[in-house]
C-alpha positions in Angstrom: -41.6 120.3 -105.6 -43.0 119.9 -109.2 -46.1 121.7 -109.9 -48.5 119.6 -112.4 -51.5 120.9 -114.1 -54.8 119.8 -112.3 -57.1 117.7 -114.0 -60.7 119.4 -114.8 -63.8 116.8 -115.2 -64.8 113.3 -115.3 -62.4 110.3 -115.6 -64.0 107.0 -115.6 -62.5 103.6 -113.8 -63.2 101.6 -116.6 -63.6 97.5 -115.8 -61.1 95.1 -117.0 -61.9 93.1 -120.2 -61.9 89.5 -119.8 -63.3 86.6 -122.4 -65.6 84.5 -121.2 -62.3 82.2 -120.3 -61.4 84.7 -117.9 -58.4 85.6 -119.7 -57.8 89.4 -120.9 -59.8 90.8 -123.9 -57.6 94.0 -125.0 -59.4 93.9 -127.9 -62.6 96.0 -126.2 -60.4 98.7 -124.8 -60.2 101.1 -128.2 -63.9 100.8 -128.2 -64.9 101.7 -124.2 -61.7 104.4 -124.9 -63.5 105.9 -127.8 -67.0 105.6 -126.0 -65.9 107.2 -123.3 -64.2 110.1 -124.7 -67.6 110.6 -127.1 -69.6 111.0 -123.6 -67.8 113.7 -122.4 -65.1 112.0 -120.0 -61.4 113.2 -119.9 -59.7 110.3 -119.2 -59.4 106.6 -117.8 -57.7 105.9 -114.3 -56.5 102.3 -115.4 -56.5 99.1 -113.3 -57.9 100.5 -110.1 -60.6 98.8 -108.1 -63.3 98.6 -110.6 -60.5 97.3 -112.9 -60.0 94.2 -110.0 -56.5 95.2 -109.9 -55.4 92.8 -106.8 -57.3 89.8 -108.7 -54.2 90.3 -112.1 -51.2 89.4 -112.0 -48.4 92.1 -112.5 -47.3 91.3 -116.2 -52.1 91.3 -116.8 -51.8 94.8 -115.5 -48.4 96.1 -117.4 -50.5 94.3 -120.3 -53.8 96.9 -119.9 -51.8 99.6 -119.4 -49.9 99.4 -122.6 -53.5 98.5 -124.1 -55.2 101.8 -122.8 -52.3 104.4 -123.8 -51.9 102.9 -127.2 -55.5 102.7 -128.0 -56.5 106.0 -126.0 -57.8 109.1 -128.0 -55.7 112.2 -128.6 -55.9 114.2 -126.0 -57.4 111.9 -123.2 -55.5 111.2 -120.2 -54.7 107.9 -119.0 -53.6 107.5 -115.3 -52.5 104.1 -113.6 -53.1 102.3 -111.0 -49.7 100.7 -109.3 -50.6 99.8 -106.0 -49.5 96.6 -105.2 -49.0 94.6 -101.7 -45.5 94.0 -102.7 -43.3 97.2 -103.1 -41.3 95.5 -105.6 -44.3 94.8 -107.6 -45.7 98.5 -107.1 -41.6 99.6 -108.5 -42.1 97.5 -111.3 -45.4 98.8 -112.2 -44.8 102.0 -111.9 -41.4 102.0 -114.1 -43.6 99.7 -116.9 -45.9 102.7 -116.5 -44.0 105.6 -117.5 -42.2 103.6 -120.1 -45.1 103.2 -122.4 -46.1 107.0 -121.8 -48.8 107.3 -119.4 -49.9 110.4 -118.2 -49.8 109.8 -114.8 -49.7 107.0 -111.8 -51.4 106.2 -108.5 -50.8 104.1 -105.5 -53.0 102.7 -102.7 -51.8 101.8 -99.7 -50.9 97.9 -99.2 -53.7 96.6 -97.1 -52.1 93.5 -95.5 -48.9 94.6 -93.9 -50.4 97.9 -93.6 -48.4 101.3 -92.6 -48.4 102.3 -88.5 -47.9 105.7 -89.6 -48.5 108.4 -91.9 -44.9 108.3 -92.2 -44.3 104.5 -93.1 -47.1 105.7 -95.7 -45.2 108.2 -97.5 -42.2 106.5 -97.5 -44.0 103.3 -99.3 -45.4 105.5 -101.8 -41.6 108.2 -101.7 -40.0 104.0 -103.1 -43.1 104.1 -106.0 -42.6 107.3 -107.0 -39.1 107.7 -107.5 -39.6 105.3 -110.5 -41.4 108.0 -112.4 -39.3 111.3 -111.2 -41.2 112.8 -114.4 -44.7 112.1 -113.7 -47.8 112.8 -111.4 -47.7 111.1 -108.6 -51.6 110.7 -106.8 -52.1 108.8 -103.7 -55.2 106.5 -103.8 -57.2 107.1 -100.3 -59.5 104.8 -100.4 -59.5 103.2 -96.9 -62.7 101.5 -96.6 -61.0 98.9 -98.8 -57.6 99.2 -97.7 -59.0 99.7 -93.9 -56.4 102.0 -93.4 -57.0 104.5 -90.9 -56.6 108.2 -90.4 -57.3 111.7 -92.9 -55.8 112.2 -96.0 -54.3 115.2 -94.7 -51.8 113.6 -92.3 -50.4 112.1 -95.5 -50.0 115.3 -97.4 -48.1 116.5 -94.3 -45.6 113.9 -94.3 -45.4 112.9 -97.8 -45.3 116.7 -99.0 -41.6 117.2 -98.6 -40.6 113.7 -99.2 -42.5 113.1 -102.8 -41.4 116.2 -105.5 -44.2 114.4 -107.9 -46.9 114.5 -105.3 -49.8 115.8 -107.2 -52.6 115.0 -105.4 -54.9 112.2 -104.6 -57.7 109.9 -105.6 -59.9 110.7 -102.8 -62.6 107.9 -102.4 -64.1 108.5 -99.1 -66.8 110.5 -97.2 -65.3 112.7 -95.4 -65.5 116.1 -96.4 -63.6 118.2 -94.2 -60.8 116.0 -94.5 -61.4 116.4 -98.2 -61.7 120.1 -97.8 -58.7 120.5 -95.8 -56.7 118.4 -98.7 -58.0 120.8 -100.7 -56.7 124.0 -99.0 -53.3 122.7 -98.2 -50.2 124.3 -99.0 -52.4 127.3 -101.0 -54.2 124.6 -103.3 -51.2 122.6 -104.2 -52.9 119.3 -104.6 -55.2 118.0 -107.1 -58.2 116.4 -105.3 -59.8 113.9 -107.5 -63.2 112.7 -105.9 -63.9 109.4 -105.6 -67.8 108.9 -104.4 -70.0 109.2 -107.5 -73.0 109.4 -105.1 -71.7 112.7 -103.3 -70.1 114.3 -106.4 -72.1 117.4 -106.3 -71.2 117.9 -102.5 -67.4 118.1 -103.8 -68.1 120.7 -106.1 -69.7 122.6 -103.6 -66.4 122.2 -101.5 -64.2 123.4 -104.8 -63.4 120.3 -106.6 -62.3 120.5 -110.3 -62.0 116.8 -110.9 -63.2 113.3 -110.2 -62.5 109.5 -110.6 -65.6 106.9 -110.8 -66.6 103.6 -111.0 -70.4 105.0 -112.7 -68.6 107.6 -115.3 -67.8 104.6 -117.3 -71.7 103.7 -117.9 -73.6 106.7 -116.9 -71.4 110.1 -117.8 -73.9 112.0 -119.5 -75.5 112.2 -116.9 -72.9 113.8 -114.3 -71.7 115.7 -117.5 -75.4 117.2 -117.3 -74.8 117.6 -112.8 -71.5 119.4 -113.9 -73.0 121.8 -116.2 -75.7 122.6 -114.3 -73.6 123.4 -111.4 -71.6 125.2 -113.6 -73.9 127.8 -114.8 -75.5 128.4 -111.2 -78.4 125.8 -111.7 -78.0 124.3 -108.3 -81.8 122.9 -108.7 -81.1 121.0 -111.8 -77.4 119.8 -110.3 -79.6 118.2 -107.2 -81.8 116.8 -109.1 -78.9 115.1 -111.7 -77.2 113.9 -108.7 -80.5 112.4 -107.0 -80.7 110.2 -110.3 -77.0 109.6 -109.9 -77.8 108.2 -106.8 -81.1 106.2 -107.4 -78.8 104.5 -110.3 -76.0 103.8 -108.2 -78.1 102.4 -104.8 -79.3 99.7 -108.0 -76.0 99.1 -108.9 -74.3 98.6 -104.5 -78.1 96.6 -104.4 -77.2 93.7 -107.0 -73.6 93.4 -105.6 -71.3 96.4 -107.1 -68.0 95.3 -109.5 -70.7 92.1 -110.8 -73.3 94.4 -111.5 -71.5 97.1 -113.1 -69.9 94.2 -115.8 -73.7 92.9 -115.8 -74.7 96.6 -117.4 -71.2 97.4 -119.2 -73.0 94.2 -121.4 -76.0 95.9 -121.4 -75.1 98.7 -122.9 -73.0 97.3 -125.7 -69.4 97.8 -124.1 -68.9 93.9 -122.9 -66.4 93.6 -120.5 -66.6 89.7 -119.6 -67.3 88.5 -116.3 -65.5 89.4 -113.3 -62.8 86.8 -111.5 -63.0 85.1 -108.2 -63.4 85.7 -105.7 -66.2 87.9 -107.0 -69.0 86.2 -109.2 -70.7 87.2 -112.1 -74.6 87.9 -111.8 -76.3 85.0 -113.3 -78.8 85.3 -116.4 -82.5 86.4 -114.0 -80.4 88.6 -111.7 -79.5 90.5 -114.9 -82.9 90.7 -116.4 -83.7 91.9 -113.0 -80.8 94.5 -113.2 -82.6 95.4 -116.7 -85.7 96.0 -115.5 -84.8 98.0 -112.7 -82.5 100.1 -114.8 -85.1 100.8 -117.2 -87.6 101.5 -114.3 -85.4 104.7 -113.8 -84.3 106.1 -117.2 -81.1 104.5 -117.0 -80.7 103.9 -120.9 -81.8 107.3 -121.8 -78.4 108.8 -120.6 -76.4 105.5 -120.2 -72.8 105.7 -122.7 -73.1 104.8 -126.4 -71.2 102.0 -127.6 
């Protein structure tokens, strides 16, 4: 077993750049890097869901990887996402990965041919991992996408012994005791990153460190501001950081999610494109709409600088 630093704060899942043609625009990266690193947030998890992973093509995603860890700010970690369907695709991913010097990779699980077992699990992910035998290593639970039952912990349990690079997990999911029991196992060994923006002060509350979301890449301030609040004992000003959170984020799930979020990354002078079918961009009164709503809650009094 390798023991790996844990990761302390925010780290955004930035959206993939595209030009209007669709294509890839790696030229907005070093901006939304620099952006994001001004705001407070410690690093990028590249190419997850928010960056439509399953909608690029492998040599697209080995492309944004490169992008991010040449263009990231000293100091600011960049993990990547190498889930794939295909375990071949996943392999290659993952090798491209540590070749251009990432920090760290993640896997989901494939969500077609999906494991039976916790087992079959950790074996899929054991074939990713051995790729990097020098880097972190998170599994990516985030089954209401991947509609794979079962807790987290059942994983741990089997892919413990089998993965030396196991270093924790994205956790992206509501339930708690699961992610307290992830949390406890084997004396604290894994690095429980929390996935649900909307429930972030709940993790602390349980002992997380760390956390991964979609929101951080438009609205850190303010979950820098829930973090130090919680921090210094200020429960009262935590609860009522994360209540904003939450107002912001029921706008953003209200006018459709991944569509939405590009709609305000434009707003806020970070473009990111559209988004690729299957999904569909928000057309020009739903993002007025967007606007106005954001502006109805104090969205662009705490929103990240371009």
């Amino acid at each position: 077993m390798t023991t790996f630093k844990h990761i302390c704060g925010l780290v955004a899942a930035p959206f993939t750049p595209l030009d209007d043609a669709g294509e890839l625009n790696l030229g907005c990266v070093g901006p939304l890097a620099r952006s994001l690193a001004d705001a407070g947030v410690v690093g990028a998890f590249v190419g997850g869901t928010t960056g439509e992973c399953l909608s690029l093509s492998v040599a697209e995603r080995m492309m944004l990887a490169e992008s991010w860890r040449r263009e990231a700010p000293e100091g600011f970690s960049v993990l990547v996402h190498v889930g794939a369907n295909c375990l071949a695709d996943a392999r290659a991913l993952a090798a491209h990965a540590r070749s251009v010097g990432v920090d760290a990779i993640a896997a989901f699980a494939p969500s077609y041919h999906r494991p039976i077992t916790p087992q079959g699990l950790a074996e899929f992910c054991r074939c990713i991992a051995a790729e990097t035998p020098d880097l972190p290593f998170y599994y990516y639970h985030i089954p209401f996408m991947t509609h794979l039952a079962g807790p987290l912990y059942h994983f741990f349990e089997a892919a413990g012994p089998r993965i030396p690079t196991l270093a924790g997990a994205k956790f992206t999911d509501e339930d708690l005791m699961d992610f307290l029991r992830c949390l406890r196992a084997e004396d604290g060994r894994y690095d429980m990153l929390f996935g649900r923006d909307e429930m972030l002060l709940s993790a602390l509350a349980a002992g997380a460190h760390g956390a991964v979301g979609t929101t951080y890449t438009f609205a850190a301030p303010l979950f820098g501001e829930m973090l130090a609040a919680f921090e210094r004992g200020d429960l009262s000003a935590a609860a009522d950081a994360q209540a904003r959170a939450a107002e912001m984020i029921a706008i953003y799930n209200a006018f459709g999610g991944l569509p939405a979020g590009k709609a305000i990354m434009k707003l806020i002078g970070l473009d990111c494109g559209p988004v690729r079918l299957p999904l569909m961009s928000l057309p020009t009164p739903r993002v007025e709409e967007l606007r106005g709503r954001l502006d109805d809650i104090g969205f662009f009094d705490y929103c990240v600088r371009a």
